[in-house]
PDB file of N, CA, C and O in Angstrom:
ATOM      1  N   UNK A   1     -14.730  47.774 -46.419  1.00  0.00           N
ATOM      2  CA  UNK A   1     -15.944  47.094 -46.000  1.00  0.00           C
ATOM      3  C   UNK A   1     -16.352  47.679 -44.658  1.00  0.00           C
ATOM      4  O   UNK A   1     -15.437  47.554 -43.845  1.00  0.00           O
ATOM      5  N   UNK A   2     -17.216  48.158 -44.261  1.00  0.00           N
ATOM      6  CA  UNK A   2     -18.193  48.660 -43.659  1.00  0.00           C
ATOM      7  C   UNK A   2     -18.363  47.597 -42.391  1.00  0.00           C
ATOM      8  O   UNK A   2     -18.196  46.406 -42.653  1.00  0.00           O
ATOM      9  N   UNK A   3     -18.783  48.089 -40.639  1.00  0.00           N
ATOM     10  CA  UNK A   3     -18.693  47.270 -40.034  1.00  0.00           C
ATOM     11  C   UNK A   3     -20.036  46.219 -39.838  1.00  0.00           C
ATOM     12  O   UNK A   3     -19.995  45.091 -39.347  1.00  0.00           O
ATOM     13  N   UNK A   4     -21.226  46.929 -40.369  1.00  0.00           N
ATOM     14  CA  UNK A   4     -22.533  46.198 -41.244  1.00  0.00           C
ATOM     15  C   UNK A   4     -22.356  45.189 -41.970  1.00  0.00           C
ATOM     16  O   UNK A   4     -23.093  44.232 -41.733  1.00  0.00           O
ATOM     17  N   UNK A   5     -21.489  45.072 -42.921  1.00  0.00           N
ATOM     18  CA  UNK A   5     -20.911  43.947 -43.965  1.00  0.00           C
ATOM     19  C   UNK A   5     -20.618  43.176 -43.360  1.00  0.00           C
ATOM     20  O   UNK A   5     -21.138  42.080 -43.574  1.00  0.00           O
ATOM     21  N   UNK A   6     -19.672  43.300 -42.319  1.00  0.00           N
ATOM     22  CA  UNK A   6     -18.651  42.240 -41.821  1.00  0.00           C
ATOM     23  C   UNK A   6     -19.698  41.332 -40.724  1.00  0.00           C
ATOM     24  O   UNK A   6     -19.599  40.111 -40.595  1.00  0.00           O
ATOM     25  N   UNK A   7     -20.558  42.060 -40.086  1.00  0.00           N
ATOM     26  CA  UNK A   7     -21.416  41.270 -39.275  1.00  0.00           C
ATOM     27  C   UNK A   7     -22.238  40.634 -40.067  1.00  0.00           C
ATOM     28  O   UNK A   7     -22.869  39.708 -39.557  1.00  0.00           O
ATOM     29  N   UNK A   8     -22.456  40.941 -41.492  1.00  0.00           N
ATOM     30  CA  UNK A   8     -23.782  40.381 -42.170  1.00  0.00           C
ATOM     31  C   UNK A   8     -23.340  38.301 -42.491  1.00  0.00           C
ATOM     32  O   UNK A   8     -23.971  37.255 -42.339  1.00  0.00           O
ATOM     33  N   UNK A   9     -22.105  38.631 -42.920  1.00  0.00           N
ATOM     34  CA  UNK A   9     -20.832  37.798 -43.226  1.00  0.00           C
ATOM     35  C   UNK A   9     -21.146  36.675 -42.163  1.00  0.00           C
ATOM     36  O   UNK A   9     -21.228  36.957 -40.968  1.00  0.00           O
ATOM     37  N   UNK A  10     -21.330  35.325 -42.663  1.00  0.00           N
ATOM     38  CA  UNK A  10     -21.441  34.480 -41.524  1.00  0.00           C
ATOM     39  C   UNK A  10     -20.059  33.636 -41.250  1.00  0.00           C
ATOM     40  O   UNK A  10     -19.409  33.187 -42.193  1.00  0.00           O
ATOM     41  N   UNK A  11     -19.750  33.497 -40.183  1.00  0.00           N
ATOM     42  CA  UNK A  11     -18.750  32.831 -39.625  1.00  0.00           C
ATOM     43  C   UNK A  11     -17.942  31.936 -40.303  1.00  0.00           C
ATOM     44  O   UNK A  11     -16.722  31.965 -40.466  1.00  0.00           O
ATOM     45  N   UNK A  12     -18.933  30.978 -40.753  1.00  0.00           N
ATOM     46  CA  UNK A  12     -17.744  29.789 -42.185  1.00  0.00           C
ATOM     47  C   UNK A  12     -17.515  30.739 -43.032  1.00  0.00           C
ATOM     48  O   UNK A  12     -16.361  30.905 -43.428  1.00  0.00           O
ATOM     49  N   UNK A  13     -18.796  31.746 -43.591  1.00  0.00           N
ATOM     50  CA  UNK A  13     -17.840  32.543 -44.910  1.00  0.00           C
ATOM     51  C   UNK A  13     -16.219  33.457 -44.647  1.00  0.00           C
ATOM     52  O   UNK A  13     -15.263  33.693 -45.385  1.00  0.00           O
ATOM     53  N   UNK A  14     -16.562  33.795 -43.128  1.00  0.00           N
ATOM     54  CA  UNK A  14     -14.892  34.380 -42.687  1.00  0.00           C
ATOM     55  C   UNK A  14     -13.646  33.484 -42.741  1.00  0.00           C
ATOM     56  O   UNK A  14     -12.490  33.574 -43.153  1.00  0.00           O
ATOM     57  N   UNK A  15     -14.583  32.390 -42.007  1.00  0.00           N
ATOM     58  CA  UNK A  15     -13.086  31.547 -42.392  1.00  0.00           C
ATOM     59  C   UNK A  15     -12.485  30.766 -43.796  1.00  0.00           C
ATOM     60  O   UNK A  15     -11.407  30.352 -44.221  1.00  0.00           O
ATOM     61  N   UNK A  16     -13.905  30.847 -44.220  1.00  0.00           N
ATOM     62  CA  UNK A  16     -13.497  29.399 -45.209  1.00  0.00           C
ATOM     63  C   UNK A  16     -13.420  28.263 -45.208  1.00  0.00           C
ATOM     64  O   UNK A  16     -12.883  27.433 -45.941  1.00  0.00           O
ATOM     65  N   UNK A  17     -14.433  28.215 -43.658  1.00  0.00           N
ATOM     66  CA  UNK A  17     -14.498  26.607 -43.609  1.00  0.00           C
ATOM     67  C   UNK A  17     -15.389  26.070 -42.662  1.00  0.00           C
ATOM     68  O   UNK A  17     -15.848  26.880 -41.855  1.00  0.00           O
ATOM     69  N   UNK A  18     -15.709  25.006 -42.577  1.00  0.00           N
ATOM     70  CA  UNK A  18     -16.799  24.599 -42.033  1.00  0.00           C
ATOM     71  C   UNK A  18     -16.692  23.516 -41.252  1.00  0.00           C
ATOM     72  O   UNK A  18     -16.230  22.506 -41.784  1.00  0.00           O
ATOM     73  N   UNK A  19     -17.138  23.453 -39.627  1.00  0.00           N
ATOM     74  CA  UNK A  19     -16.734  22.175 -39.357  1.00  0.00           C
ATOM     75  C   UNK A  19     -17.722  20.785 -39.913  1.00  0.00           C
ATOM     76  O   UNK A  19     -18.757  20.870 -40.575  1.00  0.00           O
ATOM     77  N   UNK A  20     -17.116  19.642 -39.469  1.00  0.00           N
ATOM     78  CA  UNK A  20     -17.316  18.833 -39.892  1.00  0.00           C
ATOM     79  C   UNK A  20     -19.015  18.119 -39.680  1.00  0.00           C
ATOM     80  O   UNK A  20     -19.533  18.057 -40.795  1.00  0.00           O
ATOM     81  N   UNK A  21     -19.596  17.796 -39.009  1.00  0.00           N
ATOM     82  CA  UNK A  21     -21.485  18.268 -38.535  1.00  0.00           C
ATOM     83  C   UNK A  21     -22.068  19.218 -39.262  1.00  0.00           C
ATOM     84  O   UNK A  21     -23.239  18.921 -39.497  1.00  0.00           O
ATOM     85  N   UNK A  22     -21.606  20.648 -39.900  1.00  0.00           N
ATOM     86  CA  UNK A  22     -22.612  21.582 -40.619  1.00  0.00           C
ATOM     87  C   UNK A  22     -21.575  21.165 -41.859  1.00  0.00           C
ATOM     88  O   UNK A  22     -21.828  21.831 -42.862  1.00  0.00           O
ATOM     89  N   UNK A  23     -21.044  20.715 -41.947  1.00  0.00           N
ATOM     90  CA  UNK A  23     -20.546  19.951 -44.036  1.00  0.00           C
ATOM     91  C   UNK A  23     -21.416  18.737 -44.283  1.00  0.00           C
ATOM     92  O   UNK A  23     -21.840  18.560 -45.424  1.00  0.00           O
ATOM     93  N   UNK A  24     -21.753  17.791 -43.210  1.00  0.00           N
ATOM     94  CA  UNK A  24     -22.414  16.542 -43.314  1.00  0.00           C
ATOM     95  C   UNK A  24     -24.057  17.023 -43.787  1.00  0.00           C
ATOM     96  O   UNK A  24     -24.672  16.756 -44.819  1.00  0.00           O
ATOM     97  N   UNK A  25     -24.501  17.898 -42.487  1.00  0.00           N
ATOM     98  CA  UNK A  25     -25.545  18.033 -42.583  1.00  0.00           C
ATOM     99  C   UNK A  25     -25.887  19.038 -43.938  1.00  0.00           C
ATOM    100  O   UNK A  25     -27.062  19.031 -44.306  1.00  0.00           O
ATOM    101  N   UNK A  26     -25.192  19.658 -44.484  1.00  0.00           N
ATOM    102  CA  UNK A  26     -25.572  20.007 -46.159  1.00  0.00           C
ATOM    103  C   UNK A  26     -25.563  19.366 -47.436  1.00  0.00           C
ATOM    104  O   UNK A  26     -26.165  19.458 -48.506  1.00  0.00           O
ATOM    105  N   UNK A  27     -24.494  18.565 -46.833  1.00  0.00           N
ATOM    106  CA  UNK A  27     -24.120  17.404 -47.666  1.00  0.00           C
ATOM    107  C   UNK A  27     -25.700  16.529 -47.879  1.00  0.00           C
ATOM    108  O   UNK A  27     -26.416  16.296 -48.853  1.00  0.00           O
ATOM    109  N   UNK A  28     -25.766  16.233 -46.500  1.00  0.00           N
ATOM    110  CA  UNK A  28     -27.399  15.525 -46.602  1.00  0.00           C
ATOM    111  C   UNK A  28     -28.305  16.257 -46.835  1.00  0.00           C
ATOM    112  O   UNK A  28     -29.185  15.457 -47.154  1.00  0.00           O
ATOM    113  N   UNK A  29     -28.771  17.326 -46.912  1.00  0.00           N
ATOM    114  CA  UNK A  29     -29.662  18.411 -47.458  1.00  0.00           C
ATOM    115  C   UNK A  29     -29.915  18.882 -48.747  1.00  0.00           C
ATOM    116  O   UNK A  29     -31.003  19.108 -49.277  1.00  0.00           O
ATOM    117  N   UNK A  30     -28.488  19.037 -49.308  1.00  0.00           N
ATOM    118  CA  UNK A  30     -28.356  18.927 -50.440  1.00  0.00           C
ATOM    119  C   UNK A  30     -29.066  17.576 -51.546  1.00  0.00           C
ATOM    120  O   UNK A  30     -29.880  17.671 -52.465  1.00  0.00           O
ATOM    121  N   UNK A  31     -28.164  16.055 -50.829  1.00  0.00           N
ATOM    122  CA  UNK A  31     -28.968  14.749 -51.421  1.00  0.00           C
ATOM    123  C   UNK A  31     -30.703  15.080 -51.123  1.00  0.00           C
ATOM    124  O   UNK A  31     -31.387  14.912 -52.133  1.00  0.00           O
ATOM    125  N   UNK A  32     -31.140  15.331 -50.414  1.00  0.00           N
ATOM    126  CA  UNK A  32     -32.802  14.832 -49.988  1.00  0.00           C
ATOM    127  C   UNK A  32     -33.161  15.940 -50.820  1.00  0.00           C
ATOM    128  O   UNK A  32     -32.861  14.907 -51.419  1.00  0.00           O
ATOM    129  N   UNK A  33     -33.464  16.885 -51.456  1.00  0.00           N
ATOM    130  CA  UNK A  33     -33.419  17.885 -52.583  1.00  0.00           C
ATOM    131  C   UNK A  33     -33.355  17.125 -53.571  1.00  0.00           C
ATOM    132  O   UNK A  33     -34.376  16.922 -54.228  1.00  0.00           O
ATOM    133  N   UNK A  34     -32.266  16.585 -53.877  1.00  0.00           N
ATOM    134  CA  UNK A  34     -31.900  15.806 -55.250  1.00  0.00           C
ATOM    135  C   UNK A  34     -32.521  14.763 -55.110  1.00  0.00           C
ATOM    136  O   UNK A  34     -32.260  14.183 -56.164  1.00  0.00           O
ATOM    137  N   UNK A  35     -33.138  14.139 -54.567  1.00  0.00           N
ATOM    138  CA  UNK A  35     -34.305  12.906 -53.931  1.00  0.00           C
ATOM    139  C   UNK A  35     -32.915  11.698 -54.485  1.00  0.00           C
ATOM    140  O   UNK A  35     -32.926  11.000 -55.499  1.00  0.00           O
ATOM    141  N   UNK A  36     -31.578  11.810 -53.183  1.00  0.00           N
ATOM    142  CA  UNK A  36     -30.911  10.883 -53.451  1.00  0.00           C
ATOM    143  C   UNK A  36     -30.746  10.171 -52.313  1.00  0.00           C
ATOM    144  O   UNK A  36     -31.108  10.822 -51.332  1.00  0.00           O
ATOM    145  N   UNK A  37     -30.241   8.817 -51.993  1.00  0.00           N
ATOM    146  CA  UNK A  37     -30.141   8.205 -50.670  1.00  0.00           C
ATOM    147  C   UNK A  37     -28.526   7.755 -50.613  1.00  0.00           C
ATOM    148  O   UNK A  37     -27.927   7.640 -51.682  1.00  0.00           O
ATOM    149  N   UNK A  38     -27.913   7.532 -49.494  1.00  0.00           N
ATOM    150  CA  UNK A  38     -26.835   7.151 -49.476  1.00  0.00           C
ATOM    151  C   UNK A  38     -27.091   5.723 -48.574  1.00  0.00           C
ATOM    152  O   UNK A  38     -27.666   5.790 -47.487  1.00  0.00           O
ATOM    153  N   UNK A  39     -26.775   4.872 -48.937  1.00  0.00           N
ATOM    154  CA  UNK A  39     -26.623   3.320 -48.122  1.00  0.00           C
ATOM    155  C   UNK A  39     -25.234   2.674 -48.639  1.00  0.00           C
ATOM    156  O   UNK A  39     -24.612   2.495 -49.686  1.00  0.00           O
ATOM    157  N   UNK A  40     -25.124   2.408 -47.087  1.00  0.00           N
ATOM    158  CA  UNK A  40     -24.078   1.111 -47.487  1.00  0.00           C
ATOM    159  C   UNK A  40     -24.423  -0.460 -47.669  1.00  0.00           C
ATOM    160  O   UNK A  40     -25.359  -1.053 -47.133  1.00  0.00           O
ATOM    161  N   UNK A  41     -23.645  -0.894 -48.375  1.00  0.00           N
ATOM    162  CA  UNK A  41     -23.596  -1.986 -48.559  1.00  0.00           C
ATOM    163  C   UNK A  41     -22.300  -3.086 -49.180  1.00  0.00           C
ATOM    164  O   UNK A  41     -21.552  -3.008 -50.155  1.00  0.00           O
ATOM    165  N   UNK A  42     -22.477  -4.129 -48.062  1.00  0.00           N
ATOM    166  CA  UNK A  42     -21.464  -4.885 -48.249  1.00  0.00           C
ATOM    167  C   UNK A  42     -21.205  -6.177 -49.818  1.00  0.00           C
ATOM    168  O   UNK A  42     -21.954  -6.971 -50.386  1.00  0.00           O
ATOM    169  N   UNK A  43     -19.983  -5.834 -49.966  1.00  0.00           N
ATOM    170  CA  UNK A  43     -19.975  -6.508 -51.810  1.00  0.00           C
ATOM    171  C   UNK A  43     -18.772  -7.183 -51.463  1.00  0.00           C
ATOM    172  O   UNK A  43     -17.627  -6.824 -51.186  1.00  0.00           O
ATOM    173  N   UNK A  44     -19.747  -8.948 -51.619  1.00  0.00           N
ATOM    174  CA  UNK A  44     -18.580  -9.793 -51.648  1.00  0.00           C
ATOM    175  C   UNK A  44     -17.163 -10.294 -52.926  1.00  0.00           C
ATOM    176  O   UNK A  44     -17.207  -9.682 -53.993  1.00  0.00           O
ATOM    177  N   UNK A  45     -16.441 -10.960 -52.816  1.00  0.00           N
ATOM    178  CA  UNK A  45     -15.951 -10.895 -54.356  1.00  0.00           C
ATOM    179  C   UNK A  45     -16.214 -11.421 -55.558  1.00  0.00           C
ATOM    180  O   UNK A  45     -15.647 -11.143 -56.614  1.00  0.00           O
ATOM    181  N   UNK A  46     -17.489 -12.542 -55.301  1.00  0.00           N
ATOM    182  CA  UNK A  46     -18.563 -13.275 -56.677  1.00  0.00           C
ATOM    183  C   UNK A  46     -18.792 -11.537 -56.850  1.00  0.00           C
ATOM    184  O   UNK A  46     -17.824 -11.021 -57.408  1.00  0.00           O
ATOM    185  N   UNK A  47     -19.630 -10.793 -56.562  1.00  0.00           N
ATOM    186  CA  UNK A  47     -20.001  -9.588 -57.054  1.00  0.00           C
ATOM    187  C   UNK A  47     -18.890  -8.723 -57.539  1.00  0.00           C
ATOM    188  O   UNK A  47     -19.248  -8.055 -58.509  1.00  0.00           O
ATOM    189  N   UNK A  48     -17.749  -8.534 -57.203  1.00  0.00           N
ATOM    190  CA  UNK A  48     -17.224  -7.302 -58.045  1.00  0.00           C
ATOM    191  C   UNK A  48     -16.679  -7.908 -58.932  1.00  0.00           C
ATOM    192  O   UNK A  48     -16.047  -7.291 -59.790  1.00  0.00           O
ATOM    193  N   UNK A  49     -16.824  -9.794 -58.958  1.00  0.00           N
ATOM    194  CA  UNK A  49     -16.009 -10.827 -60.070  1.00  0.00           C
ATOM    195  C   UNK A  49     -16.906 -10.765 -61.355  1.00  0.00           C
ATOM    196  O   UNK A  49     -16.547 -10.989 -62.510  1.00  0.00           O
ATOM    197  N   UNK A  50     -18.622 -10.280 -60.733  1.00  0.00           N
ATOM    198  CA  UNK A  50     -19.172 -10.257 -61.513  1.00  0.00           C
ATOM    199  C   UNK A  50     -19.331  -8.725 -62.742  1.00  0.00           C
ATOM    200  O   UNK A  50     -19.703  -8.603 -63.909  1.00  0.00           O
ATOM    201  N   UNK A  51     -18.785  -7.736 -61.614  1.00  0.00           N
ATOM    202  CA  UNK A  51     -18.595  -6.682 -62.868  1.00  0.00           C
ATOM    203  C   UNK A  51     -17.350  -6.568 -63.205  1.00  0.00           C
ATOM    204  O   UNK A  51     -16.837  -5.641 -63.833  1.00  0.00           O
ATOM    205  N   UNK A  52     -16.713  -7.779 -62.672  1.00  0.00           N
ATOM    206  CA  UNK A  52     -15.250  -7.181 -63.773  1.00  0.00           C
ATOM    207  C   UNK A  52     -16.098  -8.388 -65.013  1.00  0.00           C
ATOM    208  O   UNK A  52     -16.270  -7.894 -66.127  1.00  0.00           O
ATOM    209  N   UNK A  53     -16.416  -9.343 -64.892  1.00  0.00           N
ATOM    210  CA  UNK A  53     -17.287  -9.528 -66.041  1.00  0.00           C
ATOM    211  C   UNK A  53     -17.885  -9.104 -67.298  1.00  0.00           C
ATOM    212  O   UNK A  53     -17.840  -9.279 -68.515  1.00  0.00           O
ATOM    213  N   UNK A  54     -18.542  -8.372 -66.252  1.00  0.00           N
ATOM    214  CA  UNK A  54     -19.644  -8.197 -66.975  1.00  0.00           C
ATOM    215  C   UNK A  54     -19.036  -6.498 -67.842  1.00  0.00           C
ATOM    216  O   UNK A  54     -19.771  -5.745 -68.480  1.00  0.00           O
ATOM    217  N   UNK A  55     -17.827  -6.339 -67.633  1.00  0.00           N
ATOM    218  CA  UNK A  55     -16.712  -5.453 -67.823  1.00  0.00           C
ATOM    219  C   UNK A  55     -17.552  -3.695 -67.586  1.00  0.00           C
ATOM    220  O   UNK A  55     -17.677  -2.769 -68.388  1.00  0.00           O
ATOM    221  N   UNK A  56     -18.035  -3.852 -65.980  1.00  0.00           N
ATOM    222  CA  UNK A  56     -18.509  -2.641 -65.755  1.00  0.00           C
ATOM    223  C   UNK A  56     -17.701  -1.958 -65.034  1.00  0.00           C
ATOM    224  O   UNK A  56     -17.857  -0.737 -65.020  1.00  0.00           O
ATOM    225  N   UNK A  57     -16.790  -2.468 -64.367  1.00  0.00           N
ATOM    226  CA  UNK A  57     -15.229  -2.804 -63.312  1.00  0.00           C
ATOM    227  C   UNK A  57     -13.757  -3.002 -64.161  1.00  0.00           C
ATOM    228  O   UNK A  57     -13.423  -3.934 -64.893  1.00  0.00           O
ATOM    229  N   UNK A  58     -13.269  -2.198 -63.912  1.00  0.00           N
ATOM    230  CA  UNK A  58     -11.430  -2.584 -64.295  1.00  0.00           C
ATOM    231  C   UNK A  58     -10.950  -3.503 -63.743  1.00  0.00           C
ATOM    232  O   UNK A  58     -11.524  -3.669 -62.667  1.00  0.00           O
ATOM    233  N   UNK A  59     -10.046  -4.332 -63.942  1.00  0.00           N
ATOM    234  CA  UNK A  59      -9.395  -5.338 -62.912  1.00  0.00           C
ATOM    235  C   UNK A  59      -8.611  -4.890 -62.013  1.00  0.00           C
ATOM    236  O   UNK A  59      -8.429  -5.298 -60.866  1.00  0.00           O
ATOM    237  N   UNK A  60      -7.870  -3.518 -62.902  1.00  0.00           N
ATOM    238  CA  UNK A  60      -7.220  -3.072 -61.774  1.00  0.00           C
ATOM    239  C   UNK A  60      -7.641  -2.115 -61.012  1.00  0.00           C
ATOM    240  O   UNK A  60      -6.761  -1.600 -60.322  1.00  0.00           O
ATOM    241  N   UNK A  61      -8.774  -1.668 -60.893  1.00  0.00           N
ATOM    242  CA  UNK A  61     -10.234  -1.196 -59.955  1.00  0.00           C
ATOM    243  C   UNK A  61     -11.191  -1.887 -59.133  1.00  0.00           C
ATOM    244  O   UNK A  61     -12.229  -1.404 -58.682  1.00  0.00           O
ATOM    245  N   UNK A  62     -10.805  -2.929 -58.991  1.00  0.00           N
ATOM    246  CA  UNK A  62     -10.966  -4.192 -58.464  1.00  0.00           C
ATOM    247  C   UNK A  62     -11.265  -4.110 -56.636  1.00  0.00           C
ATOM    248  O   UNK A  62     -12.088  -4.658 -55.902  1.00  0.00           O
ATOM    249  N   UNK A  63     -10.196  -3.187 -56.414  1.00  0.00           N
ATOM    250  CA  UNK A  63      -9.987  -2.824 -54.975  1.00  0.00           C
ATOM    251  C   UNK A  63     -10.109  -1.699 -54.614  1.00  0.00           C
ATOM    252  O   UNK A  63      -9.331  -1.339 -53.731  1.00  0.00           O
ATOM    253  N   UNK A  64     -10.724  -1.087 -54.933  1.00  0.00           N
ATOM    254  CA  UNK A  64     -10.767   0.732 -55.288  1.00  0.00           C
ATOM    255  C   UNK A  64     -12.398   0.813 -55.062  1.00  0.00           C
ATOM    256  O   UNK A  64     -13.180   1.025 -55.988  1.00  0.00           O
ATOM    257  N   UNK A  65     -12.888   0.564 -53.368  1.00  0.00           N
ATOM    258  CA  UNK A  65     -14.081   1.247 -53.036  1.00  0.00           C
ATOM    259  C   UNK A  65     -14.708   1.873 -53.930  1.00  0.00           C
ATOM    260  O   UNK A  65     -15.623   1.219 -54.431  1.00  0.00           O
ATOM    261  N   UNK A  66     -14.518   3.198 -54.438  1.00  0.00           N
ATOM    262  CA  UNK A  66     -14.756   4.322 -55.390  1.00  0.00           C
ATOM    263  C   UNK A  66     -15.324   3.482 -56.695  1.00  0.00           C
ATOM    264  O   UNK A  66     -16.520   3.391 -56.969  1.00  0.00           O
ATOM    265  N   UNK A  67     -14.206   2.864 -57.474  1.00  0.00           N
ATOM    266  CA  UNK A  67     -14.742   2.477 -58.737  1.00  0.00           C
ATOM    267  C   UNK A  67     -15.537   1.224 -58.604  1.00  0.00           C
ATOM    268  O   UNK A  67     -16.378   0.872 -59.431  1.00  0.00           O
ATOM    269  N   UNK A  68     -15.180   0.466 -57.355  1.00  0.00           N
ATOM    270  CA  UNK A  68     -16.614  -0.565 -57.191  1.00  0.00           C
ATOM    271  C   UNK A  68     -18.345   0.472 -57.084  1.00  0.00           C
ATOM    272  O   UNK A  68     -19.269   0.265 -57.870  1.00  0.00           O
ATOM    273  N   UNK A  69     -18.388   1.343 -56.145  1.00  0.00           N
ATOM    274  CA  UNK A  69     -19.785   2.189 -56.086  1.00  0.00           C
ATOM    275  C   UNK A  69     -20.062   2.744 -57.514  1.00  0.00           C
ATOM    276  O   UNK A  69     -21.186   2.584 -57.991  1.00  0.00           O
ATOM    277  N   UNK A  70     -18.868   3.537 -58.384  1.00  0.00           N
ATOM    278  CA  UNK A  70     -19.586   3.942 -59.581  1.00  0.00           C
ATOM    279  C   UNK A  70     -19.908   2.692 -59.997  1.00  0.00           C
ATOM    280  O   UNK A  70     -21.068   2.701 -60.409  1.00  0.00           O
ATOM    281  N   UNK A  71     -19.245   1.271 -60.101  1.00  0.00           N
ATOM    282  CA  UNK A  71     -19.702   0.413 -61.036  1.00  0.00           C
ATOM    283  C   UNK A  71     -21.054   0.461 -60.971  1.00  0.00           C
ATOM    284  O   UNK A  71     -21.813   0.858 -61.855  1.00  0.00           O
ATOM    285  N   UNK A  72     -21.404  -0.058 -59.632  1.00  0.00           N
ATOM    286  CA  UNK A  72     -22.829  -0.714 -59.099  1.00  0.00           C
ATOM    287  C   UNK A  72     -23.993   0.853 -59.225  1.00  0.00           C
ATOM    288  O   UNK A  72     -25.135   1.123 -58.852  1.00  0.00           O
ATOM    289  N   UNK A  73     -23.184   1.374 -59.769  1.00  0.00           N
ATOM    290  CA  UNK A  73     -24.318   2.732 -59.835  1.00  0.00           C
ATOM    291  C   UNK A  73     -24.955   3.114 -61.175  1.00  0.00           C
ATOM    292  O   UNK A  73     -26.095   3.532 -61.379  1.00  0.00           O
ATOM    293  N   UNK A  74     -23.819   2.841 -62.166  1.00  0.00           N
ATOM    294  CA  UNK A  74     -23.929   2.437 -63.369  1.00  0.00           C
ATOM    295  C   UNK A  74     -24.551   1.259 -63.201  1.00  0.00           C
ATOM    296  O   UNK A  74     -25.575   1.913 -63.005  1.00  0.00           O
ATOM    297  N   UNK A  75     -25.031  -0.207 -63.053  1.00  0.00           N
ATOM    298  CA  UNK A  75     -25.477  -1.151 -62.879  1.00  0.00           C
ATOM    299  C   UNK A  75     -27.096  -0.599 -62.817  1.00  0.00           C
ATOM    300  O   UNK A  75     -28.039  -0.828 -63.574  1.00  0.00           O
ATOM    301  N   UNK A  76     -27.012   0.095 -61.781  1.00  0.00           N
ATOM    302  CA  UNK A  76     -28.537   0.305 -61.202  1.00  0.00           C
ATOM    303  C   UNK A  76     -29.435   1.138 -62.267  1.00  0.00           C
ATOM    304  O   UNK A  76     -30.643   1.133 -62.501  1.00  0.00           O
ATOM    305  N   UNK A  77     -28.267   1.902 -62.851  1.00  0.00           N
ATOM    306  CA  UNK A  77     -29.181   2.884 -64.260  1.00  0.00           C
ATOM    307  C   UNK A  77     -29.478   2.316 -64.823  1.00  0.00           C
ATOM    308  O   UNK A  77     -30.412   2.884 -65.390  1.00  0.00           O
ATOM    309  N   UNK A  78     -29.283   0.668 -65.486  1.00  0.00           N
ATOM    310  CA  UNK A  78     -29.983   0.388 -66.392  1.00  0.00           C
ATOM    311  C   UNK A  78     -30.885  -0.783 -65.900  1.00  0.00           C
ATOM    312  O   UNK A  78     -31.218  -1.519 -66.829  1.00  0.00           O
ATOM    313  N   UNK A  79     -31.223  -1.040 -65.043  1.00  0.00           N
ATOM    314  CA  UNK A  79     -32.625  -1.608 -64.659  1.00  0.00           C
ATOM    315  C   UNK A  79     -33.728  -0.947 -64.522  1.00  0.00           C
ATOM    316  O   UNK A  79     -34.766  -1.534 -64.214  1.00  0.00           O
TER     317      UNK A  79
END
């Protein structure tokens, strides 16, 4: 490789990595492209009582951040 190449080469591609501010900010660049939003929101336990119900939730996913957001995401697709 040529010393042209190596300068063309940007800095994360040398290392392989990226700090944490230019991963966020693509991360969010990437969503607003995909016309997606990220919000939080707080879910008491009538609500995740209601998708283990409504059996959109595992019981034993119950406590598992992760499979509470897919639930409620799945939820939102069909309204």
């Amino acid at each position: 490789m040529g010393l042209d190449a190596v300068a063309a080469v940007s800095p994360f591609e040398q290392t392989g990595s990226m700090n944490t501010a230019a991963a966020r900010m693509k991360r969010y660049r990437q969503r607003q492209r995909n016309g997606v939003q990220v919000v939080r929101i707080e879910v008491d336990q009538d609500s995740v009582e209601s998708l283990l119900i409504t059996r959109r939730l595992k019981r034993e996913d119950a406590g598992d951040p992760a499979a509470i957001a897919a639930a409620i995401e799945a939820l939102m697709k069909t309204v």
